[in-house]
C-alpha positions in Angstrom: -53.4 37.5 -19.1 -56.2 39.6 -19.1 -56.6 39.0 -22.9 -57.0 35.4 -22.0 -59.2 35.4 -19.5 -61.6 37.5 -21.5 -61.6 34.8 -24.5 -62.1 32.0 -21.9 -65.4 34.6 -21.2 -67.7 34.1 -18.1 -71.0 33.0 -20.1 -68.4 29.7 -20.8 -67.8 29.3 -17.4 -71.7 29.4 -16.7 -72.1 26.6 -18.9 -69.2 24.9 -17.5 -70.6 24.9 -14.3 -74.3 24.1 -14.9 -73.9 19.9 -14.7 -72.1 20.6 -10.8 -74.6 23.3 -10.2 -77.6 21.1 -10.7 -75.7 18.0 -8.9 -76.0 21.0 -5.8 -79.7 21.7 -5.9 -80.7 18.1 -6.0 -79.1 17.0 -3.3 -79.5 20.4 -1.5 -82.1 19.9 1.4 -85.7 21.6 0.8 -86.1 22.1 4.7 -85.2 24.6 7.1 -86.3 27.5 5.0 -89.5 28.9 2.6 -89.1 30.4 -1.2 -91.2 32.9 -2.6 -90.8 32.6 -5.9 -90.5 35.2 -8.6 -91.5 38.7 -7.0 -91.9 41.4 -9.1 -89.6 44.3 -8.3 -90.3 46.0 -11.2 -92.7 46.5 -13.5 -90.7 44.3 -16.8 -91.0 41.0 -17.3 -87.1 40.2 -16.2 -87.3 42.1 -13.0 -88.2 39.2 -10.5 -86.4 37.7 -7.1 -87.1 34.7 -4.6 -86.6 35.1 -1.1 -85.7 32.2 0.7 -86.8 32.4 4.6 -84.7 30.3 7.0 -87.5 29.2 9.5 -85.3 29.5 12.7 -84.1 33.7 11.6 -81.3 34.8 13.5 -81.6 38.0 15.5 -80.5 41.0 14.3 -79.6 40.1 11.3 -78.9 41.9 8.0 -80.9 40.4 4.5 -78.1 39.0 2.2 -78.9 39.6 -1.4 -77.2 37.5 -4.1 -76.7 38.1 -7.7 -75.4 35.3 -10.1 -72.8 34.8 -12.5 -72.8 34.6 -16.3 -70.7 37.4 -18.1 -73.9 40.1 -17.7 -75.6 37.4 -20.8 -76.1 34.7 -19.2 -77.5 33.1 -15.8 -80.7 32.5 -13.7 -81.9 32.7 -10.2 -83.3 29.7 -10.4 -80.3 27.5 -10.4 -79.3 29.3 -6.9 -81.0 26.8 -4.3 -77.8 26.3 -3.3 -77.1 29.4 -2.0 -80.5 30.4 -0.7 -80.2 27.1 1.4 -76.7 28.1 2.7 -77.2 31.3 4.2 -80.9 30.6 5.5 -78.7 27.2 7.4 -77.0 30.2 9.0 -79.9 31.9 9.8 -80.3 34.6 7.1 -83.1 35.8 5.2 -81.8 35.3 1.3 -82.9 37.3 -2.0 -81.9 36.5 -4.9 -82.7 39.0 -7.9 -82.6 38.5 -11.9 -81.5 41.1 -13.8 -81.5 41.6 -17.7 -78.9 40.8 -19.8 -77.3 41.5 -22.9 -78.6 40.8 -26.2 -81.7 42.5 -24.3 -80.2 45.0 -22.9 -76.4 46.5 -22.6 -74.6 48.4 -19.7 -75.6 49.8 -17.6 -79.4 48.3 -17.3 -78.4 45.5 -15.4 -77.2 47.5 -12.8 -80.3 49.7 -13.0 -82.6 46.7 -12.4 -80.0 45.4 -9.2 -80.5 48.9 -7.6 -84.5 48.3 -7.7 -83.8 45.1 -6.5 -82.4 46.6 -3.7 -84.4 49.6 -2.9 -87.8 46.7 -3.5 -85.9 44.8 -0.3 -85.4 47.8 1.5 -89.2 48.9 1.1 -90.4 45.4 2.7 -87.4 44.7 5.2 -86.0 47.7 6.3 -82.8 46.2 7.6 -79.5 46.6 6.2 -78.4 44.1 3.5 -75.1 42.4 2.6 -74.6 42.3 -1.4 -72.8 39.3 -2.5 -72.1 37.9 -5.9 -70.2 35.5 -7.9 -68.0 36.5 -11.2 -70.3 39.0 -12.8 -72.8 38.9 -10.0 -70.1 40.1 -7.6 -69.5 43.2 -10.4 -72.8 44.1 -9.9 -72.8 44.1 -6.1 -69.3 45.5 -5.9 -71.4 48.4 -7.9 -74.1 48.6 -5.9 -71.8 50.0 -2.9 -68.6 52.0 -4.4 -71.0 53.6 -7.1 -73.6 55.7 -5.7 -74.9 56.8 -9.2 -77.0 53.3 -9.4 -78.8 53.5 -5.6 -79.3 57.1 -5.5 -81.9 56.9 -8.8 -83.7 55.0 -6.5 -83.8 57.5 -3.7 -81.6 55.8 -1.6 -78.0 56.3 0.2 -76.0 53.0 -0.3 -73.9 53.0 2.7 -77.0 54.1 4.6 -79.1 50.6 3.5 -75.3 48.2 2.2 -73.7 47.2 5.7 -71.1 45.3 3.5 -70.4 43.5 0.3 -69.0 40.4 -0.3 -67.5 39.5 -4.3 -66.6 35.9 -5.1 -64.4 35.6 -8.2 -65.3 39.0 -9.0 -64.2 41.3 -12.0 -63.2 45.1 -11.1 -60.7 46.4 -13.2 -61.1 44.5 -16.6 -60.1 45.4 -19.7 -62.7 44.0 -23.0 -61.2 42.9 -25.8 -63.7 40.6 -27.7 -67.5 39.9 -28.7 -70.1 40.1 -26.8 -68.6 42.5 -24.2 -67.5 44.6 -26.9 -71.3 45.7 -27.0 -71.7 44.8 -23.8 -69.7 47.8 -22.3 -69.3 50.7 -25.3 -66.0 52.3 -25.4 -66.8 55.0 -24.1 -68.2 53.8 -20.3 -65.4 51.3 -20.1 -64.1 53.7 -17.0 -67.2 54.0 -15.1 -68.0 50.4 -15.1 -64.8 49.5 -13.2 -66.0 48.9 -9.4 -61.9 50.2 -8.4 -62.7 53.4 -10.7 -65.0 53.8 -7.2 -62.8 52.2 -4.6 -60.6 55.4 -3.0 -64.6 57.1 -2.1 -66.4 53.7 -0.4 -67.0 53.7 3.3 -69.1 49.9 2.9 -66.6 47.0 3.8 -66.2 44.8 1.5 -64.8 41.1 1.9 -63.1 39.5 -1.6 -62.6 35.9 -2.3 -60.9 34.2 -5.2 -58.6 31.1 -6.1 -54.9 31.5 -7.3 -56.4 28.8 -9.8 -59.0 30.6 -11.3 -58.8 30.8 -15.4 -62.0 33.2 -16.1 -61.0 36.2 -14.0 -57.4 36.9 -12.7 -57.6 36.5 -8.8 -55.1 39.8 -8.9 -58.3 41.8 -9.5 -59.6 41.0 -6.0 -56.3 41.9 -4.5 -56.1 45.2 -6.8 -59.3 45.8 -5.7 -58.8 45.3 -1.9 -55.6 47.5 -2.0 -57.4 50.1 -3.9 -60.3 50.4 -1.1 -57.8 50.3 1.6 -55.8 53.1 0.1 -58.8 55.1 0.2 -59.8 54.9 3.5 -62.1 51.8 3.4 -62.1 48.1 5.0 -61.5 45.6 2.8 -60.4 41.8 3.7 -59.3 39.6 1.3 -59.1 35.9 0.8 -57.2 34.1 -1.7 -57.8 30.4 -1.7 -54.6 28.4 -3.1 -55.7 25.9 -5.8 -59.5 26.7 -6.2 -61.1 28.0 -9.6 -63.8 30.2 -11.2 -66.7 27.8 -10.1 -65.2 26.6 -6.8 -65.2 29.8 -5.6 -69.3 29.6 -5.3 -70.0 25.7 -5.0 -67.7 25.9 -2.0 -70.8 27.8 -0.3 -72.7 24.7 -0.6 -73.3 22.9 2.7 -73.5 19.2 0.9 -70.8 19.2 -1.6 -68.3 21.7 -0.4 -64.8 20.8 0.8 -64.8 20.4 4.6 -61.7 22.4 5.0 -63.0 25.0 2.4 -62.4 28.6 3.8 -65.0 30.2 1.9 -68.5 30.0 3.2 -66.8 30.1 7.0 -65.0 33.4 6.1 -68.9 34.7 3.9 -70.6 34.0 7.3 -68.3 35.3 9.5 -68.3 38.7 7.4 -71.8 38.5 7.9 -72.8 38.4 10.9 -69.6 41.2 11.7 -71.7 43.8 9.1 -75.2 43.8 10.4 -75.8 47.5 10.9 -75.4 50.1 8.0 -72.0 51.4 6.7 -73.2 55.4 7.2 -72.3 56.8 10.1 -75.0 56.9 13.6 -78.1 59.4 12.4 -78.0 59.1 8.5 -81.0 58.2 7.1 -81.6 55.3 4.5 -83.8 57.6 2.2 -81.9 60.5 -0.1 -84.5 61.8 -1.4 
């Protein structure tokens, strides 16, 4: 199976997706919310975001950051209106980060750049954040909280600045069999890039959503991923939604084209607005320095 859904690959399923995605943004509504566009959080060329500002901000609130798709060689921020306009609906604050990606870079740079991301949005909001992702974005978030090399080069404790993480059709215990993820991931960190190598040691719930239809990424990796953090201690919820794929598991966030009995983007916001205070326990600070 897993053979399979590597050939399939995620960059396809990018491309795949790009016709619906744009169908999204145009008919997405422009008000309710501000964009600034293409903030520097680093000091390279691919290290921007956009944060979209809902104009009525709900109180309390933790940021949501979201990280696309595209088999860590493909994708943009820029096709994500969708999303920024979803969450700022509900009343978050939404950032939405590139990262590099291979041929430019390999493993683990991408992750590197999401962790400055991270620490940049930290720095200018000092509230706690919910990491979501889709397919390879939700690799990288998933990342982000059970792995606390990434977070910790940048001086910070994840659970003390992640209140939770949310992973739509997300990869975590893959196994890469073909070209370009080959070079992607050398052999020899094909361990450490698993996000359930880190499971048994996070204390950040996490909320994982998938179809039963999906044909890019098994949806038994969300539920081997959800057992795994439960085994060790953490909160995990899971959601498997019966007949929906790869892409459907992202569009269905959209508020104009999405299902009205889709699951999805009730069950994102209702994990939300649950996780708005960090994942560390009452007195630990969001600086390890």
């Amino acid at each position: 199976m897993m053979k399979r859904i590597l050939t399939l690959g995620f960059g396809a399923a990018l491309l795949a997706s790009c016709a619906p995605v744009n169908v999204l943004n145009t008919l997405t509504p422009s008000k309710g919310f501000e964009i600034e566009e293409d903030l520097s959080y680093g000091d390279l060329e691919g290290q921007k975001l956009d944060i979209y500002t809902p104009e009525n901000p709900k109180a309390g609130a933790p940021i949501v950051m979201f990280f696309y798709g595209g088999g860590w060689n493909d994708g943009s921020k820029d096709i994500y209106k969708f999303i920024g306009q979803s969450f700022t609906e509900a009343g978050y604050t939404v950032v939405v980060p590139t990262y590099r990606i291979y041929p430019e870079v390999t493993y683990p740079a991408f992750l590197e750049d999401a962790a400055k991301a991270v620490a940049y949005t930290q720095a200018r909001f000092d509230r706690p954040m919910v990491l979501t992702g889709h397919s390879a974005g939700a690799h990288i978030a998933s990342l982000m909280a059970v792995d606390n090399r990434y977070l910790a080069a940048e001086g910070l404790t994840p659970c003390a600045v992640i209140s939770g993480w949310v992973g739509l059709a997300g990869p975590y215990d893959f196994k890469v069999y073909e070209e370009p993820y080959l070079s992607i991931f050398p052999e020899e960190v094909r361990t450490e890039m698993l996000p359930i190598t880190y499971a048994a040691g996070s204390s950040i719930p996490a909320l994982v959503i998938t179809g039963d239809a999906d044909e890019t990424v098994d949806y038994r990796q969300s539920q081997r991923m959800r057992a795994a953090l439960v085994a060790g201690g953490g909160q995990a919820e899971e959601l498997i939604v019966p007949g929906i794929g790869h892409i459907d598991a992202v569009s269905a966030m959209s508020t104009v084209l999405r299902k009205d009995d889709s699951p999805v983007r009730p069950a994102v916001m209702d994990f939300v607005a649950a996780h708005h205070t960090a994942a560390c326990p009452a007195g630990t600070g969001a600086k390890k320095l």
